[in-house]
C-alpha positions in Angstrom: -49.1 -26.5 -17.3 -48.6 -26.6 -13.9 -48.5 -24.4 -10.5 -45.2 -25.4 -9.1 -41.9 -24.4 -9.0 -39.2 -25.5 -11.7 -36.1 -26.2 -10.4 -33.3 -27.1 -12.5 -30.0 -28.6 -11.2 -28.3 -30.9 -14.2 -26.9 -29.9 -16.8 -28.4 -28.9 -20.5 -32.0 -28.4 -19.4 -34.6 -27.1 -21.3 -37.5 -25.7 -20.4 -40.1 -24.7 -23.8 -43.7 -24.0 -24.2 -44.9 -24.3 -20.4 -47.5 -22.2 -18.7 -46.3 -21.8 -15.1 -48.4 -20.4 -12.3 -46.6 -20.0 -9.0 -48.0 -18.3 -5.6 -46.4 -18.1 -2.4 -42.8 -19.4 -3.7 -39.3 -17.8 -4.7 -38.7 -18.8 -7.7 -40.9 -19.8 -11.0 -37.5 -21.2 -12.3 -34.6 -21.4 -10.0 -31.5 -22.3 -12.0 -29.4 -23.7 -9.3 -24.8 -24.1 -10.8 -21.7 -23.8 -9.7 -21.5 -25.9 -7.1 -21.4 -29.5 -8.6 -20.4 -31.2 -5.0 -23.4 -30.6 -3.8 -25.4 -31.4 -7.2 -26.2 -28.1 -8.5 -24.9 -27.5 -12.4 -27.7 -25.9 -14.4 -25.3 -24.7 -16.7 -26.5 -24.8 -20.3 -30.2 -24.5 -19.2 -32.8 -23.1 -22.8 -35.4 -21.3 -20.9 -38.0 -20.3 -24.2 -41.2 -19.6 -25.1 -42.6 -20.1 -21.5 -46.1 -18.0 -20.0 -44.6 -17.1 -16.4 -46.9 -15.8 -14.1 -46.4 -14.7 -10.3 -49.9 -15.1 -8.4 -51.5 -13.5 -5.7 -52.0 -9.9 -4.2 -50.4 -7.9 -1.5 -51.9 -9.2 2.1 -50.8 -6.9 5.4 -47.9 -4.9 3.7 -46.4 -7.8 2.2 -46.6 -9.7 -0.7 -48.1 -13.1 -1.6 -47.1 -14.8 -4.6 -43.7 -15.6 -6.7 -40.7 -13.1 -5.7 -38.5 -13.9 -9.1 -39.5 -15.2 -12.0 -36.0 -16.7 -13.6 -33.5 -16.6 -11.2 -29.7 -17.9 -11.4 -30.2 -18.9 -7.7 -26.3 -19.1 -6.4 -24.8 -16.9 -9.1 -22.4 -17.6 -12.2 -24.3 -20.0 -13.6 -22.9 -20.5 -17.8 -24.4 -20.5 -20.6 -28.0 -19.7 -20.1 -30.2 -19.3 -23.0 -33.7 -17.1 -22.3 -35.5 -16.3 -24.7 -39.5 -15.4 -25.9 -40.7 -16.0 -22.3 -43.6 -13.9 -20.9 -43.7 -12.9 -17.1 -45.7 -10.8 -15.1 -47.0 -10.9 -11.6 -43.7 -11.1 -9.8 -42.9 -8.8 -6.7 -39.3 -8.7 -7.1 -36.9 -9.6 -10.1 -38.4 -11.0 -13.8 -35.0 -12.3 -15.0 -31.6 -12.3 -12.6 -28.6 -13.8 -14.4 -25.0 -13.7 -13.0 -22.3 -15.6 -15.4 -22.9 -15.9 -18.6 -26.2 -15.4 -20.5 -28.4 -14.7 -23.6 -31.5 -12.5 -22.6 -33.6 -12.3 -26.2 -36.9 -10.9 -26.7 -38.7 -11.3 -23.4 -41.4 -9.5 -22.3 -41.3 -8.7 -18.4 -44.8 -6.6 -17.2 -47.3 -5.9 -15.3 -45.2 -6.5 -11.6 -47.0 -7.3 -8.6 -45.8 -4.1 -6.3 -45.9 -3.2 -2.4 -44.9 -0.9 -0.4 -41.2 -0.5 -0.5 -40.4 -3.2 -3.0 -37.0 -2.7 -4.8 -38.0 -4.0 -8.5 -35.8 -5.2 -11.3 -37.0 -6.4 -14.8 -34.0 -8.2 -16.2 -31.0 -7.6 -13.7 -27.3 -9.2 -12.7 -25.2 -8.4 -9.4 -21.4 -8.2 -10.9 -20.3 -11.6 -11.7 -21.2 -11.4 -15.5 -18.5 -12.9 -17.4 -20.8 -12.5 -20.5 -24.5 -11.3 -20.8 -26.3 -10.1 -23.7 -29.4 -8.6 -22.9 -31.2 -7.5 -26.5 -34.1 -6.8 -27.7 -36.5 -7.4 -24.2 -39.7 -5.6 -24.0 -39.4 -4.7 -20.0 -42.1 -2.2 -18.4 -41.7 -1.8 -15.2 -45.4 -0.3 -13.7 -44.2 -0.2 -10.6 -43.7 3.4 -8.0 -40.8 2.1 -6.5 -36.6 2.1 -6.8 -34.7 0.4 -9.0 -35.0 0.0 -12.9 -36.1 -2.1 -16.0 -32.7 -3.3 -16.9 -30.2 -3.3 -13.9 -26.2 -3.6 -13.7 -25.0 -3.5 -10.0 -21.7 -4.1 -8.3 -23.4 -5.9 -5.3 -21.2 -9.2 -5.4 -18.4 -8.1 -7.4 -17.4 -5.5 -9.7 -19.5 -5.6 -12.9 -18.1 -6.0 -16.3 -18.7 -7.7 -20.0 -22.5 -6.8 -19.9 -24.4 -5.6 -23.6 -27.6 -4.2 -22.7 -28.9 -3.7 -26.7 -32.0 -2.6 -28.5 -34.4 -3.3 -25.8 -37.8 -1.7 -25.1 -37.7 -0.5 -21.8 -39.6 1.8 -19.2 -39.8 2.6 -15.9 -38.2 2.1 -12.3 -36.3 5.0 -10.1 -33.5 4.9 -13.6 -34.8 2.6 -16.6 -31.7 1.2 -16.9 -28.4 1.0 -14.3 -24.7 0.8 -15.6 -23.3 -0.8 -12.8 -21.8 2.1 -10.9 -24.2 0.7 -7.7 -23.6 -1.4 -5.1 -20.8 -2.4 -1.9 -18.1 -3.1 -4.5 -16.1 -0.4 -6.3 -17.7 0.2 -9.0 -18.0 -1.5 -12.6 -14.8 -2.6 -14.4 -15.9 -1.7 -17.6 -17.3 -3.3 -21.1 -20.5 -2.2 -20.2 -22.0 -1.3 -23.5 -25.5 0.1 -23.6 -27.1 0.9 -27.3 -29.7 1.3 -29.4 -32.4 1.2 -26.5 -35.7 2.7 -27.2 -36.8 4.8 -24.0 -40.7 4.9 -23.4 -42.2 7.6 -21.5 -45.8 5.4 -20.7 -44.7 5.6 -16.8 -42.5 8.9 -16.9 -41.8 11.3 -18.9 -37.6 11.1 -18.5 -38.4 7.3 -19.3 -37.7 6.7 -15.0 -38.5 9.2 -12.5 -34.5 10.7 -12.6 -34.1 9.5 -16.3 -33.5 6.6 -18.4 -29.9 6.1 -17.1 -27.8 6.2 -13.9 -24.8 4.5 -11.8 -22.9 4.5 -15.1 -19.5 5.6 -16.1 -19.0 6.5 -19.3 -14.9 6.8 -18.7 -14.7 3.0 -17.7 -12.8 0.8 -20.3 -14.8 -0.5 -22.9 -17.9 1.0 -22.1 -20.2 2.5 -24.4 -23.4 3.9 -24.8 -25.8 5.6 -27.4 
């Protein structure tokens, strides 16, 4: 147990069975790859069966306590297993992954909100070369944009992303397909099935509806 940061910057790193409480930080977990001249290759990093917990309250508009709970900090790090973690209290993102990546059966709740907070349960940017995202328990409680499972094209266009069987609720859309963001749009392979839609926050699942920024004419993708 502990209530500092975990920062991970070798290779093969796992992190299992920890209860961390972070205020006033970033990061619980910053995953920091990709650049290896400068000593940063998390690739390969188990993240499982961890109680992840953002601290604090909301003090003069803005928020005190963790921003992200797991967080691929410089983007495209490989590899990542995360799995049967629990997280709650963050203001901003539960889970960000950017290469490649196994999300499994986390459950991301109870964010800490404030005013004009753009909110993500489990989210990646657009330089997935593989994610699987499946079978996550992600309510998001919180009135403000942005969804409980988000694709974007922020960085570069997305593509190869399964978003499967998840439990999901909230946001502006529940879920986003990639369609959002400065780059052009998704590539395609963005395949989005089998998710089970609650209405405990709204009744269309997010206040437009369960899904948006997705093109259902891009190559490969797919949804049900």
């Amino acid at each position: 147990e502990t209530k500092y940061p975990i920062v991970i910057d070798g290779p093969n790193a796992t992190v299992k069975n920890c209860k961390v409480s972070v205020s006033n930080d970033y990061q619980i977990i910053a995953i920091r790859a990709g650049r290896p001249a400068d000593g940063y290759n998390g690739d390969g990093a188990i993240i499982t069966n961890n109680l992840l917990t953002g601290i604090g309250a909301v003090n003069n508009g803005g928020p005190i306590g963790a921003e992200r709970a797991i967080s691929d900090v410089y983007g495209g790090a490989k590899n990542l297993k995360i799995t049967h973690n629990n997280i709650s209290g963050v203001t901003s993102n539960g889970i960000t992954v950017e290469g490649s990546a196994y999300v499994f059966f986390n459950y991301v709740h109870d964010f800490n909100y404030f005013a004009g907070a753009h909110q993500s349960g489990i989210s990646t940017h657009g330089t997935a070369t593989d994610i699987t995202i499946e079978q996550n328990s992600v309510l998001l409680n919180s009135e403000g944009v942005s969804g409980a499972i988000t694709v974007y094209s922020d960085f570069a266009a997305a593509y190869n992303v399964k978003i499967n069987n998840n439990l999901v609720a909230g946001g502006s859309y529940t879920i986003y397909g990639g369609e959002g963001g400065p780059s052009t749009g998704a590539k395609g392979n963005i395949i989005i099935t089998g998710n089970h839609i609650s209405t405990i926050f709204h009744e269309k699942g997010g206040i437009f509806g369960w899904l948006g920024s997705y093109n259902p004419t891009k190559p490969g993708n797919v949804t049900s």
